[in-house]
C-alpha positions as CSV (number, residue, x, y, z in Angstrom):
1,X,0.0,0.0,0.0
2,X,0.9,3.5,-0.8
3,X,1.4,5.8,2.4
4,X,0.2,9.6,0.9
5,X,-0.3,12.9,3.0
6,X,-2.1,15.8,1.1
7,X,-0.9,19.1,1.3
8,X,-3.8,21.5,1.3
9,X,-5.9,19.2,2.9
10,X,-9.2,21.3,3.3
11,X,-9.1,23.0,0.1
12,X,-11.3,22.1,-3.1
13,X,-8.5,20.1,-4.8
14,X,-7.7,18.9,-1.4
15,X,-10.5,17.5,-0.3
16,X,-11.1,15.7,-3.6
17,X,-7.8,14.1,-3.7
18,X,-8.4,13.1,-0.2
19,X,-11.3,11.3,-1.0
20,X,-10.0,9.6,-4.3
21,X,-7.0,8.4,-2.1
22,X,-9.5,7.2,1.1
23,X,-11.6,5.4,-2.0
24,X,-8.6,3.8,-3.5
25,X,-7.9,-0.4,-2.9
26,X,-4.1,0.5,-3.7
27,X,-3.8,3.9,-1.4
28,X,-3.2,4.6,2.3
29,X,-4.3,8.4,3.2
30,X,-2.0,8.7,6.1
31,X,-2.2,12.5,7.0
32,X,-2.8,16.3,5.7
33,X,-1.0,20.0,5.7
34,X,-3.5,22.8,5.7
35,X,-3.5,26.8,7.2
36,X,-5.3,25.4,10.2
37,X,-5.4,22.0,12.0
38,X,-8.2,19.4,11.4
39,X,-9.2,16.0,10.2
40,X,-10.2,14.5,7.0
41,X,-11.6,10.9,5.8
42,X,-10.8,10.1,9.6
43,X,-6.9,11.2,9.7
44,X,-5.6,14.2,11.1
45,X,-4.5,17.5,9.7
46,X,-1.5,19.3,10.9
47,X,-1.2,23.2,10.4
48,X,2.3,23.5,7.8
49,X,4.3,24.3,10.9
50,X,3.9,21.0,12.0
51,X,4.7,19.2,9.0
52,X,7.8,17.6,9.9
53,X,6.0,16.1,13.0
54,X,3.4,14.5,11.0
55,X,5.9,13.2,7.7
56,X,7.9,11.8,10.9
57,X,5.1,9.9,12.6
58,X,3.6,8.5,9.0
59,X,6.4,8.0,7.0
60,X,4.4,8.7,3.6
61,X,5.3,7.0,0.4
62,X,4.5,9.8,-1.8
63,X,3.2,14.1,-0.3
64,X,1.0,15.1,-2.9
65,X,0.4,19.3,-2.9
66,X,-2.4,21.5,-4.6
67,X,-1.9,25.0,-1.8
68,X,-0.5,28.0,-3.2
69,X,3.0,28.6,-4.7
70,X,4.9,29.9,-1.7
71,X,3.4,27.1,1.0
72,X,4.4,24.2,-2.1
73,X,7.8,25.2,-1.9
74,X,8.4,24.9,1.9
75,X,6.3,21.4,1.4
76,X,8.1,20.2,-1.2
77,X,11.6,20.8,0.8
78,X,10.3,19.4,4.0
79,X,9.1,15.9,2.1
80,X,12.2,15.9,-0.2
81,X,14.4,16.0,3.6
82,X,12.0,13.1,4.5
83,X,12.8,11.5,1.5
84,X,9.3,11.3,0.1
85,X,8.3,11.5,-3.4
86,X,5.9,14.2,-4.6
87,X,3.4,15.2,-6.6
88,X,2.8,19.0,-7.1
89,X,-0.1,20.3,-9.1
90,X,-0.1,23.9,-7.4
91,X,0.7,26.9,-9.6
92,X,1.7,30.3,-9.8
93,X,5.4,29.7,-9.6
94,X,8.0,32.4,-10.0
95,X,11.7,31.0,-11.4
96,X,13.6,31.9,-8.0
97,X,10.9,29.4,-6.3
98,X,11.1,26.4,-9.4
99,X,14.9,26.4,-8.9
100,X,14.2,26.0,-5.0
101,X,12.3,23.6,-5.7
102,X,14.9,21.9,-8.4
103,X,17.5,22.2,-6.0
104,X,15.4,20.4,-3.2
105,X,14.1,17.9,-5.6
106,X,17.4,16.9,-8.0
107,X,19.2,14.2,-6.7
108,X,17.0,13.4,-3.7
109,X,13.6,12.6,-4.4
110,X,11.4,11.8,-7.5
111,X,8.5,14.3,-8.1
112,X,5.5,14.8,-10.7
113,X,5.3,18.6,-11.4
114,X,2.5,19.6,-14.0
115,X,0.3,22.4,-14.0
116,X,-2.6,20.3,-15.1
117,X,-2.8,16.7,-14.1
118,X,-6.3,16.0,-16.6
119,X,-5.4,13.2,-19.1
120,X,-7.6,15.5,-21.3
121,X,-5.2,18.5,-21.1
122,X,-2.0,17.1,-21.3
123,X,-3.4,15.5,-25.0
124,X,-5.1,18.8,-25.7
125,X,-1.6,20.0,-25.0
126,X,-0.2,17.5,-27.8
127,X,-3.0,18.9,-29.9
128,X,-1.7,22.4,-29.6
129,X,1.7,21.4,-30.6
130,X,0.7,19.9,-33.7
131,X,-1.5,22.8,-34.9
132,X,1.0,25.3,-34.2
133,X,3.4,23.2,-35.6
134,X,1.4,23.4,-38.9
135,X,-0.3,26.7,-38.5
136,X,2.7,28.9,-37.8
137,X,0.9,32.0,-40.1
138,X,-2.2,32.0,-38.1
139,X,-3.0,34.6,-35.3
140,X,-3.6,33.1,-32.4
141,X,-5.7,33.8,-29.3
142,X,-5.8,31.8,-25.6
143,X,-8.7,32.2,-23.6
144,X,-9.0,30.9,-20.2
145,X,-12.0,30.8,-17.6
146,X,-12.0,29.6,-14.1
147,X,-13.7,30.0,-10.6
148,X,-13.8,32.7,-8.3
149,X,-11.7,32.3,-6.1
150,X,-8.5,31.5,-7.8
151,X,-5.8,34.0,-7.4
152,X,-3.4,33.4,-10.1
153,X,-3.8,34.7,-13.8
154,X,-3.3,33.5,-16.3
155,X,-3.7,29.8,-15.6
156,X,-1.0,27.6,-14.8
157,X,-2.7,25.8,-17.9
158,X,-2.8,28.7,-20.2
159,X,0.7,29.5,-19.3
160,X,1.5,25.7,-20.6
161,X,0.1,27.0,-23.6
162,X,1.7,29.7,-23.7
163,X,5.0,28.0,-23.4
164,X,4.1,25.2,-26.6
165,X,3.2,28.4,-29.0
166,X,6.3,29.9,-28.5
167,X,8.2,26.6,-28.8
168,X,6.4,26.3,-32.2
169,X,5.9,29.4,-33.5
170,X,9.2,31.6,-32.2
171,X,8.9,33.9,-29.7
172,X,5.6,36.3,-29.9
173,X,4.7,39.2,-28.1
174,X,1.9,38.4,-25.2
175,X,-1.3,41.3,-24.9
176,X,-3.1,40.6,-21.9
177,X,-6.7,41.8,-22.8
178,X,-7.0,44.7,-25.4
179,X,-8.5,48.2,-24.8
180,X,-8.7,51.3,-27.1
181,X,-8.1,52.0,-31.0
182,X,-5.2,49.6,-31.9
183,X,-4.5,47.0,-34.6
184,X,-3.7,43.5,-34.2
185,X,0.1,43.2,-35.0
186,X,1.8,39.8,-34.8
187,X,0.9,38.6,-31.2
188,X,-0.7,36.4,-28.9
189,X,-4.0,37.8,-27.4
190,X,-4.2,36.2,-23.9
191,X,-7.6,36.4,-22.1
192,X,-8.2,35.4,-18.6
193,X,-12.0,34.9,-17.1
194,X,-12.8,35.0,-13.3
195,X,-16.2,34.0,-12.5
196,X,-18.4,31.3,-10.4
197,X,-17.8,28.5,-10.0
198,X,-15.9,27.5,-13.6
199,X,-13.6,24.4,-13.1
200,X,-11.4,25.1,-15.7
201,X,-12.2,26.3,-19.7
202,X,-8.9,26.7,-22.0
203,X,-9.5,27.5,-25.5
204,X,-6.7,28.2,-28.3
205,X,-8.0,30.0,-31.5
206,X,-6.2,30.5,-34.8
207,X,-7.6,32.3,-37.1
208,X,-6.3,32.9,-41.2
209,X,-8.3,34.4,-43.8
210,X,-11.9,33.0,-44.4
211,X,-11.5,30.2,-41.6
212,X,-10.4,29.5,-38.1
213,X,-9.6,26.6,-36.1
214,X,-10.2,26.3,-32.5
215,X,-8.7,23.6,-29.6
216,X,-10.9,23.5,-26.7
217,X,-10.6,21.3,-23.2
218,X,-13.4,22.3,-20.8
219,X,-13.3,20.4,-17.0
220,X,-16.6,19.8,-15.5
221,X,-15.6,18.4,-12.3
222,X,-12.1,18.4,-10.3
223,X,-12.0,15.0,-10.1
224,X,-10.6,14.8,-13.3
225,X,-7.6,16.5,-11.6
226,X,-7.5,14.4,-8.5
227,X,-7.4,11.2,-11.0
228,X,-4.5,12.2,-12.6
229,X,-2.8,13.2,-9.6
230,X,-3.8,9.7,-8.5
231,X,-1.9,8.0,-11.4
232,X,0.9,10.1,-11.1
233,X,1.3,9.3,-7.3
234,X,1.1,5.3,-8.3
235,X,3.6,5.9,-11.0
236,X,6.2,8.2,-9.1
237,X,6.8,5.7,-6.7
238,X,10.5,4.1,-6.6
239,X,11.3,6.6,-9.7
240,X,14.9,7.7,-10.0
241,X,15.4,10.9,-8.2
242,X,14.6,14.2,-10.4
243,X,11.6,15.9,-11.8
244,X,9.1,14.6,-14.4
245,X,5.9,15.6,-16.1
246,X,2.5,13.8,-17.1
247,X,3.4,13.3,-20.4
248,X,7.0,10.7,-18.5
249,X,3.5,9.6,-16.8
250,X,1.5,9.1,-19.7
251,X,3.7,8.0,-21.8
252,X,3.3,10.7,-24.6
253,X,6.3,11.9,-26.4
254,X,6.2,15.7,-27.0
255,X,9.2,16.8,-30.0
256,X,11.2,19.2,-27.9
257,X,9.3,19.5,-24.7
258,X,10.4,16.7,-22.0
């Protein structure tokens, strides 16, 4: 049996990974980390100063993490000291924090990082790549949509995206939103919706002359999240130290994108 602790253990994601793990025959939910303390699916939750405690007493297998950037990266260092794998779908990362994290990770412990673990989106991302691949003329447009209450914009999804394009297409100029008299130059329109209670919507539009092609992945639940997270956490396990993606879990290649 797997031995996992959930970072964020009250949150939305949280509480749905929590419950996928609880359900699972293969799975042992052992513990949580959340801002305050509590229990879920009868274990208990520690508040993140007393993480080490709990990783001490339950000796996890794998910490999975879905907080917010600057909590994952002090949870990612405490587990990687513990030596426990990891799998880390929060976003919002800056590059001093990633290479924090690379430097706790490298060499120690073996860890899933993906800013979308949907089977859905990581082929939708496949599906970019090939269109941009063969569409490198075409203006192109990213829209994005997701609940209230999530902080960072644009997507950790859309930013994916973003990264793809660019690998494809050369590097483009980003407008966030337009406003005012202007024309469209040679760009990527970027536009970020905040509403609800959205799950997750990411659309990629390119548009030529008399026709337009659009890539769309919309997430009605966020246990479609959880269930990837799942199969990464079963995969992760006795990996070589280092950091992977969903496409090392899913076995996709992806032409100059590990």
């Amino acid at each position: 049996m797997t031995r996992v602790v959930v970072c964020g253990a009250l949150g939305r994601m949280g509480t749905t990974v929590g419950r996928l793990v609880n359900e699972a025959p293969d799975l042992t939910l052992v513990g949580g980390v959340d801002v305050k303390p509590g229990t879920f699916f009868g274990v208990k939750v520690v508040e993140s100063a007393a993480m080490d405690t709990l990783l001490t007493e339950t000796n996890p297998d794998v910490v999975i993490d879905f907080t917010v950037a600057s909590a994952a990266v002090e949870n990612i260092k405490k587990s990687a000291r513990h030596g426990a794998a990891l799998v880390v779908g929060t976003t919002g990362f800056s590059e001093d924090q990633r290479s924090q994290m690379a430097d706790a990770i490298e060499g120690h412990v073996p860890a899933v990082i993906s800013s979308n673990f949907s089977i859905g989106v990581n082929i939708f991302w496949q599906l970019i790549r090939n269109a941009a691949r063969m569409l490198p003329d075409y203006d192109i447009e990213v829209l994005e949509a997701h609940h209230r209450y999530k902080k960072d914009a644009p997507s950790g999804t859309a930013k994916t995206i973003l990264q793809i394009l660019e690998q494809e297409v050369g590097e483009r100029k980003k407008l966030y939103g337009r406003e005012g008299m202007m024309e469209r130059g040679h760009e990527i329109g970027v536009h970020v919706i905040r509403g609800g209670d959205i799950v997750g919507d990411h659309t990629v539009l390119f548009a030529g002359h008399f026709e337009t092609i659009e890539l769309s992945h919309r997430a009605y639940d966020r246990s479609v999240f959880a269930q990837g997270a799942l199969k990464a956490t079963r995969w992760v396990v006795g990996r070589k130290a280092g950091i992977y993606g969903m496409n090392d879990v899913l076995g996709l290649t992806m032409p100059g994108h590990k």
